[in-house]
C-alpha positions as a printed Julia matrix, in Angstrom:
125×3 Matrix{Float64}:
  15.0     2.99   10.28
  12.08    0.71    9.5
  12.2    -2.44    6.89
   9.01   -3.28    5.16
   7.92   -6.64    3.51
   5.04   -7.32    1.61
   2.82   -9.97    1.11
  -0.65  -11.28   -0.15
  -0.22  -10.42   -4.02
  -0.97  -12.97   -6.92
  -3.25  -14.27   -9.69
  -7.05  -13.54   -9.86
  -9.65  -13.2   -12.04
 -11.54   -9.91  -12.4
 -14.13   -9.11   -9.97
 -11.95  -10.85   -7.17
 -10.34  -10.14   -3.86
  -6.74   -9.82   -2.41
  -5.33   -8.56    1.23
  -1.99   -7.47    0.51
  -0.21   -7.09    4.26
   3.19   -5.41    5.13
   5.06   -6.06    7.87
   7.71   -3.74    9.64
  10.64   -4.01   12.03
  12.97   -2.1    13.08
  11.47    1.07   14.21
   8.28    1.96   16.26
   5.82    1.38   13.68
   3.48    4.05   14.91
   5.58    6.66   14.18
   5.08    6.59   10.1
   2.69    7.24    8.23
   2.5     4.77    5.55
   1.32    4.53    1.84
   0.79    1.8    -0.92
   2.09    2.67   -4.25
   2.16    0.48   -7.18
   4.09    0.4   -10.81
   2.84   -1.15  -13.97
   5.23   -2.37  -16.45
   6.35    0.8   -18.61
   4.74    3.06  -16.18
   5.81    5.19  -13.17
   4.95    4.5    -9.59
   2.03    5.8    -8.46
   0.34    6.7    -5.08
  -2.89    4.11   -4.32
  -3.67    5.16   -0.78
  -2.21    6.65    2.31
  -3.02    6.01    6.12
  -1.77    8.1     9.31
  -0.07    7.11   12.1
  -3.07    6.57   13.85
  -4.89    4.79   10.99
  -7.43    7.96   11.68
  -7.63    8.85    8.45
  -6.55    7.75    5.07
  -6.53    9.64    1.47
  -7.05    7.09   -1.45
  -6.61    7.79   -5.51
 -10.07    8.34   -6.79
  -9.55    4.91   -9.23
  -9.19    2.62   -6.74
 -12.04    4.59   -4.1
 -14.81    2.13   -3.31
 -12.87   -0.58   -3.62
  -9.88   -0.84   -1.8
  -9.43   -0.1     1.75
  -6.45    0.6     4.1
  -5.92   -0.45    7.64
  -2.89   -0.66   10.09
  -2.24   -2.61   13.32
   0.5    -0.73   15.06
   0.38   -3.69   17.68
   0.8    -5.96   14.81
   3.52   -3.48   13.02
   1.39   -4.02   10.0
  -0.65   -1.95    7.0
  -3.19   -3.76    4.99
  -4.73   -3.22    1.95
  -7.96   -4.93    0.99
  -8.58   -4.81   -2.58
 -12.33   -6.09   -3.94
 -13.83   -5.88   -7.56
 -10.14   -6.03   -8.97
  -9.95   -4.65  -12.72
  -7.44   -5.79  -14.9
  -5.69   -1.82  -14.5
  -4.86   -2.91  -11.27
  -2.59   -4.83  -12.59
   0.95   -4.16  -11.2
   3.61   -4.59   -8.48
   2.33   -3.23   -4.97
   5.22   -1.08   -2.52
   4.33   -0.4     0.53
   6.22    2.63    1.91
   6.89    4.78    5.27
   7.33    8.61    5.79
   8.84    9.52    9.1
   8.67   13.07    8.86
   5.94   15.15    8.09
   2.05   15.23    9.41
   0.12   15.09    6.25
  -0.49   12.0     3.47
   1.67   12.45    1.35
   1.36   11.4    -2.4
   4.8    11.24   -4.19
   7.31    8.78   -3.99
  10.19   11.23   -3.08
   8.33   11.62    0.75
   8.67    8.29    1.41
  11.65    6.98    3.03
  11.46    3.6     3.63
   9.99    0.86    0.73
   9.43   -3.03    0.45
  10.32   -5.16   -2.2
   7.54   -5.44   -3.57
   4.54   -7.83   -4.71
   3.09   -8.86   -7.51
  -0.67   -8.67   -8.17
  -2.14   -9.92  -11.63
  -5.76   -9.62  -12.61
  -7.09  -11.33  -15.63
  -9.85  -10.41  -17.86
């Protein structure tokens, strides 16, 4: 069993940067592959990117390609997310999540196991 906490989320202007980080404990880190979701108000959860256990390769959603990049430390036990040129669609809380089962990046909530609280990222127009 892993726990997950995220960080890095708040306020910004569009056109600006955040570094969202989750940390894990509990669990060798390397052995999940991990994701970043993120839910809008009145909307579902939806997949942003995905990164193997490796950090090898990653798969992202084609709205968010160019701009935001995933990376994990598995020394660190932690998955970033970089987000530039941040639209005010971006908008929303940001989950980070682990699968422990499985080989492939997966896309839908239900294959992740393990979630974070939660942060909050606003962008303003």
């Amino acid at each position: 069993q892993v726990q997950l906490v995220e960080s890095g989320g708040g306020l910004v202007q569009a056109g600006g940067s955040l570094r969202l980080s989750c940390a894990a404990s509990g669990d060798t880190f390397s052995r999940y592959i991990l994701g970043w979701f993120r839910q809008a108000p009145g909307k579902e959860r939806e997949f942003v990117v995905g990164i193997s256990r490796t950090g090898g390769n990653n798969y992202y959603v084609d709205s968010v390609k160019g701009r935001f990049s995933i990376s994990r430390d598995n020394a660190k036990n932690t998955v970033y997310l970089q987000m530039n040129d941040l639209k005010p669609e971006d908008t929303a809380v940001y989950y980070c999540a682990a699968r422990g089962i499985g080989i492939r990046i997966a896309t839908r909530t239900d294959d992740y196991d393990y979630w974070g609280q939660g942060t909050q990222v606003t962008v303003s127009s």
